[in-house]
C-alpha positions in Angstrom: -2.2 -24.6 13.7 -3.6 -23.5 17.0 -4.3 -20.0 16.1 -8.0 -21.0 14.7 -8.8 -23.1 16.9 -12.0 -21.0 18.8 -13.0 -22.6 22.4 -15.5 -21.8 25.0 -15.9 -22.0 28.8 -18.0 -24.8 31.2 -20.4 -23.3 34.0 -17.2 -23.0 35.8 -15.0 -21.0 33.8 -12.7 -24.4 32.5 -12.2 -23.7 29.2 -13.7 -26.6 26.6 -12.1 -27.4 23.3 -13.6 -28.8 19.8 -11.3 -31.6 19.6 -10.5 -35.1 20.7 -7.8 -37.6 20.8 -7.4 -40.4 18.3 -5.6 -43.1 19.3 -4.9 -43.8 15.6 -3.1 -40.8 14.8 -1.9 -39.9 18.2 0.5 -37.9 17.9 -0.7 -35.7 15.9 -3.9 -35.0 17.6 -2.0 -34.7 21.0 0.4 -32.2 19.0 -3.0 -29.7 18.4 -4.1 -30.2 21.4 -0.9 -29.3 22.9 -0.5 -26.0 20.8 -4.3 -24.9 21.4 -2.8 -24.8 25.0 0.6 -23.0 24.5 0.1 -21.4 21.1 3.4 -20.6 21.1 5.4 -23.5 21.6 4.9 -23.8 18.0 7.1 -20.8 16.7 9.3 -20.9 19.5 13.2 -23.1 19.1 12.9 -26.7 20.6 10.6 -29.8 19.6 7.3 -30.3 21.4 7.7 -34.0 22.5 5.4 -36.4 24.3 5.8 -39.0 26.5 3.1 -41.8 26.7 2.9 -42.7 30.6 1.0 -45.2 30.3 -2.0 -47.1 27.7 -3.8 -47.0 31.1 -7.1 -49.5 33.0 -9.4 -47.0 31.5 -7.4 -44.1 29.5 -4.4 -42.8 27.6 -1.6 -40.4 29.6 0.4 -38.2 27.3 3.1 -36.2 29.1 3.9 -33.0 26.4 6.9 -31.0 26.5 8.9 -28.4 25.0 12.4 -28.5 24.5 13.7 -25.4 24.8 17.6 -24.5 24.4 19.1 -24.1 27.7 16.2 -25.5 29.7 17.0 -27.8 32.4 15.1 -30.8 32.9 13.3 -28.7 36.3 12.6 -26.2 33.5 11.5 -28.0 31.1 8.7 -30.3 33.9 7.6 -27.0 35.6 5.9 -25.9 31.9 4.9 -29.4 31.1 1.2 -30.4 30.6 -0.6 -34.0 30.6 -3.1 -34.8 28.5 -5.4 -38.0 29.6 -7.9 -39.4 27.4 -10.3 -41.4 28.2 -10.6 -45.2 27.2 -13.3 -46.2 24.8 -17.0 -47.0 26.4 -15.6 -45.6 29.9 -18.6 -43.4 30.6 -20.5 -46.6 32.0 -17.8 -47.0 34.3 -16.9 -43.2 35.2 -18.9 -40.5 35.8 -17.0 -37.7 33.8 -18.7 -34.8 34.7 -18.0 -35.5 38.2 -14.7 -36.3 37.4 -14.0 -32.4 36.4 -15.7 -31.1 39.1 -13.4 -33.5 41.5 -10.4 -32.7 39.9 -11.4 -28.6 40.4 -12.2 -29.0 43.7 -9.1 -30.5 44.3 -7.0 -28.3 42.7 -8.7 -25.0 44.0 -7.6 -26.9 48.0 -4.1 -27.2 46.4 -4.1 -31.1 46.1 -4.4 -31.5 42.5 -2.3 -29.6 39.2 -4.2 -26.8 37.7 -6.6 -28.3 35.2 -5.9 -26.4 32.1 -8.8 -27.2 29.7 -11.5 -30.3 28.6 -11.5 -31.7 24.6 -14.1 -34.2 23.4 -12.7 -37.1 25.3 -10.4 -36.0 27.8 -8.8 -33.5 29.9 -5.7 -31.5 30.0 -3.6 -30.4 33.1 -0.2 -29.5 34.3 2.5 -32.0 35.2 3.3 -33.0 38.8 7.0 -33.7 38.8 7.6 -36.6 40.8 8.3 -40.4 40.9 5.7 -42.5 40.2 4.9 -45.5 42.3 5.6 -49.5 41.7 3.4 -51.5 44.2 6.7 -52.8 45.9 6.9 -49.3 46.7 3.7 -48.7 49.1 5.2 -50.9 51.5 8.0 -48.7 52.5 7.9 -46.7 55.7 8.9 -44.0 54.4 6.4 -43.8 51.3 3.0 -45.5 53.5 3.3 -42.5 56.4 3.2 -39.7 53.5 0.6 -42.0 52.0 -1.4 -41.9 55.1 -1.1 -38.6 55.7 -2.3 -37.6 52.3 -5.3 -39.5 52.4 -6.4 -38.0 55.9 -5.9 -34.8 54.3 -8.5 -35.3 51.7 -10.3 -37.0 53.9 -10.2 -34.0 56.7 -10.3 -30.8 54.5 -12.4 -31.7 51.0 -16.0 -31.2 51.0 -17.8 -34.7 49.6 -19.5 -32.8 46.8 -22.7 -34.5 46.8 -26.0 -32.9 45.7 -29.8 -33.7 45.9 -30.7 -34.8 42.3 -34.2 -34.6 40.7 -36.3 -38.3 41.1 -36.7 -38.2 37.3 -34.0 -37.5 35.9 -31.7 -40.4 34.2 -28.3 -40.6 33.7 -27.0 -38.3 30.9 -27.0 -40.1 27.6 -24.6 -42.5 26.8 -23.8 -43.3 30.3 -25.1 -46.4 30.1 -24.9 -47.0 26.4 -22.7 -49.9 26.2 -25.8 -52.4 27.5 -28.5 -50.0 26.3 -29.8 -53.4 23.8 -28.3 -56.5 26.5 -30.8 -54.8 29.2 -34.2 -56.5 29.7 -35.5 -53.4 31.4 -36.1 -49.4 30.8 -32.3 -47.5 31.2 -32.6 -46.8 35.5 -33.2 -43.6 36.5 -30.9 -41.8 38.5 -33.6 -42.2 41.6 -33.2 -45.7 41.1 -29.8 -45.7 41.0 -29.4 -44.0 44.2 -32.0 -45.8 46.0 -29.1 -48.4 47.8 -28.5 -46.0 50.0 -32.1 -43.3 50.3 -30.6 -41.7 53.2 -27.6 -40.9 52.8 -26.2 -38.3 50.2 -25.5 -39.5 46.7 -23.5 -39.9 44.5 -21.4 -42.3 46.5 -19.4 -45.4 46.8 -22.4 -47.3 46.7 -24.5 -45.9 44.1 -21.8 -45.9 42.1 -21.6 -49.8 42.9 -25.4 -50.0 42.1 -25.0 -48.1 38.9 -22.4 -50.3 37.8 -24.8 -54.1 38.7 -27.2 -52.2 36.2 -25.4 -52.1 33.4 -23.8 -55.7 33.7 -24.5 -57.5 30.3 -27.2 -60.3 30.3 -27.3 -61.8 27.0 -27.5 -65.4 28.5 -29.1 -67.3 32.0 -25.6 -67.2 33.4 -25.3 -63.6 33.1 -28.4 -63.0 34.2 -28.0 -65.1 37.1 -24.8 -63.3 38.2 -26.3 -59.8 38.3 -29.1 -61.1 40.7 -26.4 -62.4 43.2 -24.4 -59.6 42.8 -27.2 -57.3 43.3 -28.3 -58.9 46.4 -24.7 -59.1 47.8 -24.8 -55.2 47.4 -27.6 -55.0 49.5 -26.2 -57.2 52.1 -23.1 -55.3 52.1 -24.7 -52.1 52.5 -26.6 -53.2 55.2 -23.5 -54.8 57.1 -21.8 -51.5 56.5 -23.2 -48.4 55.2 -24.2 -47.2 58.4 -21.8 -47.8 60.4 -19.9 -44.5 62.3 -17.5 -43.2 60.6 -15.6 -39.8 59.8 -17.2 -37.4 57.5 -20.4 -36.1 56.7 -22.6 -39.2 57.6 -20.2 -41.9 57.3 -18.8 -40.2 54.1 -15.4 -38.6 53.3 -14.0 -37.5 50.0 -12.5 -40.6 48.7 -9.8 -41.1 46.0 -11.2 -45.1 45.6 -8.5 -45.8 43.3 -5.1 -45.9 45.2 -3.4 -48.0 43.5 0.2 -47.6 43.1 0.3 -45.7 39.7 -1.2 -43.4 41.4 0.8 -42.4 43.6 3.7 -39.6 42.6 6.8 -39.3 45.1 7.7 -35.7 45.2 11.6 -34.9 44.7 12.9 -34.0 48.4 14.1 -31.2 49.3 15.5 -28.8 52.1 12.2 -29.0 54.1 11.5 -33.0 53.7 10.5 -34.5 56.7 13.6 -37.5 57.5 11.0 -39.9 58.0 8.4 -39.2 55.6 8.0 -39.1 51.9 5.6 -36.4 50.5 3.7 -37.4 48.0 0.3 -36.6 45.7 -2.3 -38.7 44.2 -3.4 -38.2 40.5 -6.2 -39.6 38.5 -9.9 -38.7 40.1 -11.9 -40.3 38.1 -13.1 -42.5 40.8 -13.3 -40.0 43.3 -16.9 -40.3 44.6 -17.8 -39.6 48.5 -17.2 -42.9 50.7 -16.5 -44.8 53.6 -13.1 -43.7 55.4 -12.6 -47.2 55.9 -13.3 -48.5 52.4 -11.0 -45.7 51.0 -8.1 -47.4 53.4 -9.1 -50.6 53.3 -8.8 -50.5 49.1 -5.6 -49.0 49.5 -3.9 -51.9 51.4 -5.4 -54.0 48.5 -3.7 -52.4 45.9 -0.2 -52.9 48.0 -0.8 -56.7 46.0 -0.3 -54.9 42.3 -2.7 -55.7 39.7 -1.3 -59.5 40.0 -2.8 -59.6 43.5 0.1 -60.8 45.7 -1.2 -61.0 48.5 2.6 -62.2 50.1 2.5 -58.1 49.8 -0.9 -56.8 51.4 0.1 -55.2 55.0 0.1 -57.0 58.5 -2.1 -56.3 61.2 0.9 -54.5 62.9 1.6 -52.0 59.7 -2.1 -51.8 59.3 -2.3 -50.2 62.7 0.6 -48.0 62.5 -1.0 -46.4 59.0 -4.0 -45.6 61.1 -2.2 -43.9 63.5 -0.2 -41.7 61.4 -3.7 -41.4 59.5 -5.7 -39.9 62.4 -2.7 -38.3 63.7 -2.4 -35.9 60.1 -6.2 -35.9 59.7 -6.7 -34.3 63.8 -4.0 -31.7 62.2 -6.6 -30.8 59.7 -10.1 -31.4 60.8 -11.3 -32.2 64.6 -11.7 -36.1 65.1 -15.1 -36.9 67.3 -15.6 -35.7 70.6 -15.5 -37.7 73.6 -13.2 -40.6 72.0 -9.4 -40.5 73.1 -6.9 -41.1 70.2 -6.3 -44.7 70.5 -9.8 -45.7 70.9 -10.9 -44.1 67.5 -7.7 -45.8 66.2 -9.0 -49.6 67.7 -12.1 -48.6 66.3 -10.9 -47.1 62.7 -8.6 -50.4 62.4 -11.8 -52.8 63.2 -14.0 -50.9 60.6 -11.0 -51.1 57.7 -10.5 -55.2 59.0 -14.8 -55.2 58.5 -14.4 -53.4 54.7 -11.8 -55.6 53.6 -14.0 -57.5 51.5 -15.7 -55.2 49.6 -13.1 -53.8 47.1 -13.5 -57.2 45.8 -16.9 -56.7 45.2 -15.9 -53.2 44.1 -13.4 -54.1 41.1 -15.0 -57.6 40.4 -18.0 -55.8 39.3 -16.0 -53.0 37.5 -13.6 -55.8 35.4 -16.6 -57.7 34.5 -18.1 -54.5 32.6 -14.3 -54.4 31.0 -14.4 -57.7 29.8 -17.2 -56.5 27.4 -15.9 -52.7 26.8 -12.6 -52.7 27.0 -9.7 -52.5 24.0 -6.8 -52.9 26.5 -5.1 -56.1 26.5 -5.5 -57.2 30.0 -7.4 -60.3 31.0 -10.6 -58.7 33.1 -12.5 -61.6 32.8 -10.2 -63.3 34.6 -9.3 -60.4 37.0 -13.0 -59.9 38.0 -12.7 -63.6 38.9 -10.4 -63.2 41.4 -11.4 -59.6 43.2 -14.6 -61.6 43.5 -13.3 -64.8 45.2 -11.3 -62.0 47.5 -15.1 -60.7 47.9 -16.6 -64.5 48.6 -13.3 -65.6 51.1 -14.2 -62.4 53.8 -17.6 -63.3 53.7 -16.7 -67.0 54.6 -14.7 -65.6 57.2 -17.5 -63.4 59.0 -20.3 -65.9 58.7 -17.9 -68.7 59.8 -18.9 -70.8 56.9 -15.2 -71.7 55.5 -14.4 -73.1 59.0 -17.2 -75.1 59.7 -16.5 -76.5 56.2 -13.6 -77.7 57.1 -11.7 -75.6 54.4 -8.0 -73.7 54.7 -8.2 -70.1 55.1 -7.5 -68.7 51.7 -4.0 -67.1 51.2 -5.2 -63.2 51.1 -7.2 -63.9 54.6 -4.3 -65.6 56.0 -2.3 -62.8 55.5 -4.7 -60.1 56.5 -4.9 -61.7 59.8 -0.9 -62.2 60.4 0.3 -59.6 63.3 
C-alpha cells in the first residue's frame, strides 16, 4: 500500500505527503498514512491499531500503533506515531504554516516529539508517552511547579520567530475563506492585519487577535455591530497593555497560548524525578504565536476552570504568586532575568502584570468561539461559550474602570475569586 506512495520535502527538509484524512473513512485513511511512515509495519506480525485521543476544539488526534509479539506496552509507545488532522475551515483560525515551523523549532530545542512528516490536512509526529491532564489536575502542587517551569523554559530559551513581512502581501489563500462573501470589504492585507501593533514584531498575540475581528461574519446589523465594539476593545486593550515591560524580545516571549489542560502530558516518573515536582510537556502548537509573558500565564490560570469555566477552580492570589516564583526561579536557570531588579521585585511586578491580563483571554477565546459558531462541525455550544469568555472580558474591565462598583453591582463570581488570597 505504501510502497507507491512518492512524497517530497518543505523548504526545511519535513517531508510532505499526497494525502489527507477523511473523517468519513478514517480509519482507513489513517491506516495509509501510517504505512507511508513505517512501510513496514505492513508485512511485519501484529495489527496496526489506532487510538482516537480525542474529536478535538479544532482537529482530530489519532494515536497509531503496532502490535508487535513480545512488545511491551514501553515498546510498543516508544515506536508510536500521532497523526492530528486539522478540523474543517480551521485555517481562519490557525496559521498552519506557522504552526510547522513552531512545532520544528520546538522540537530541534528538545521540547517537542520529532515531527515526522505533513499530508493535505495535517501533520504526523511521534508519541509522547505520558498522562494526559484533567483540569482538576493543574491545581496540584506537584503538577502546577513542573507546569511553571515548563513554560519559563519556552519562555527563556525559544526564539519568538517573528519576521518583517512584505506591506502587500495578503494572507495566503484560503486563510480567510470562510467570510470571503459575509465581508463588506476587500480580504485585509497582511500590513493591515499587523497594523495593531506597527512597532512591535509580528506575527503576535495581537495580530493574531486582529486577524481574527476581520474575519467575524456580518450578514446582519447585530453582527456588524459586534465587530465594531470588538475591534475598538482590541485597541483599547493594546493600548492598556501591549507596551508594557515585560520579558522577551520587546515585551514578547514564545508563547504556547493554549494551555489548557489537554494539553498538558505528565511524564511517567522515574529514578531522577524531582520529589516535589512533576515533569511534564506541552503538545499542540497551533496557537503558538510570540506574546506577552503575562498573557501566556494569565491564560493558563483560566484554563485551570475547564472548558465549563468553574471558576470555584481558577488559582488564589496566594498560588498565583507561588507559580510565579517557581516560574522566574526555572526561567533565571535558563535565560538571565533583567538587570538591576532583585528576584522578588520582578516577581510583585510579574504577578501585577498577569492580575492586569486577566481579562483579556476572554476577549481572546470569545472572539475565537464566535468564528466556531459559524465554522465548526464539533458538537460543542460556541455560541454560547464565546458568551461567556466575553462577559469574563466585560467583568475585568468593570473592575479596572470602577464602573461595576459605582453601579452598585456584586463582583462577578470569576473576579471574586481572582482576588481571594
Amino acid at each position: 500500500m505504501s510502497s507507491c506512495i512518492p512524497s517530497s520535502k518543505d523548504e526545511n527538509g519535513l517531508r510532505r505527503l499526497p494525502l489527507s484524512h477523511n473523517s468519513a473513512d478514517s480509519q482507513a485513511s489513517a491506516l495509509r498514512l501510517a504505512l507511508t511512515i513505517f512501510p513496514d509495519w505492513e508485512d511485519a506480525d501484529g495489527n496496526v491499531e489506532f487510538i482516537r485521543f480525542k474529536e478535538g476544539i479544532t482537529n482530530t488526534l489519532l494515536k497509531a500503533i503496532k502490535k508487535r509479539s513480545g512488545y511491551t506496552g514501553e515498546d510498543i509507545d516508544s515506536n508510536a506515531i500521532l497523526i492530528r488532522a486539522y478540523g474543517k475551515g480551521t485555517d481562519v483560525l490557525i496559521d498552519r504554516e506557522r504552526e510547522t515551523q513552531s512545532h520544528s523549532t520546538l522540537s530541534k530545542h528538545g521540547l517537542a516529539p520529532e515531527l515526522l512528516a505533513r499530508f493535505q490536512n495535517g501533520l504526523i509526529y511521534k508519541f509522547i508517552r505520558g498522562q494526559v491532564c484533567e483540569p482538576s489536575d493543574l491545581t496540584h502542587e506537584r503538577i502546577w511547579r513542573g507546569v511553571a517551569g515548563r513554560i519559563a523554559e519556552w519562555h527563556a530559551r525559544l526564539p519568538t520567530l517573528a519576521a518583517p513581512v512584505p506591506d502587500n502581501v495578503e494572507p495566503r489563500d484560503g486563510a480567510l475563506a470562510p467570510f470571503d462573501q459575509q465581508l463588506s470589504h476587500s480580504r485585509p492585507s497582511i500590513a493591515a492585519i499587523n497594523s495593531i501593533t506597527p512597532l512591535k514584531e509580528a506575527p503576535n498575540v495581537w495580530t493574531v487577535i486582529q486577524k481574527w475581528i476581520f474575519a467575524l461574519p456580518t450578514t446582519n446589523e447585530v453582527e456588524v455591530q459586534r465587530k465594531d465594539v470588538l475591534q475598538t476593545e482590541l485597541k483599547r486593550t493594546v493600548a492598556d497593555l501591549a507596551d508594557s515591560p515585560d520579558l522577551g524580545n520587546d515585551g514578547l516571549v514564545f508563547a504556547h497560548c493554549d494551555l489548557l489542560s489537554g494539553n498538558v502530558i505528565v511524564h511517567p516518573r522515574d529514578s531522577d524525578s524531582l520529589p516535589f515536582t512533576e515533569t511534564v510537556s506541552f503538545i499542540d502548537y497551533e496557537y503558538a504565536t510570540p506574546a506577552p509573558a503575562a498573557f501566556d500565564l494569565a491564560n493558563h490560570f483560566a484554563e485551570w476552570g475547564g472548558f465549563e469555566c468553574d471558576y470555584s477552580a481558577l488559582p488564589t492570589r496566594s498560588v498565583r504568586r507561588a507559580f510565579i516564583e517557581e516560574y522566574l526561579f526555572c526561567y533565571a536557570s535558563h535565560s538571565q532575568l533583567p538587570r538591576k531588579i532583585d528576584p522578588q521585585s520582578y516577581a510583585n511586578r510579574l504577578f501585577n502584570e498577569v492580575d492586569a491580563y486577566r481579562g483579556v483571554p476572554g476577549l481572546y477565546w470569545g472572539i475565537w468561539a464566535l468564528i466556531q459558531a459559524t465554522i465548526s462541525q464539533i458538537d460543542f455550544d460556541y455560541a454560547s461559550y464565546a458568551e461567556v469568555r466575553l462577559q469574563e472580558y466585560w467583568d475585568w474591565r468593570a473592575e479596572e474602570t470602577g464602573s461595576r462598583q459605582k453601579e452598585g453591582k456584586d463582583m462577578p463570581i470569576r473576579e471574586r475569586r481572582w482576588a481571594e488570597e
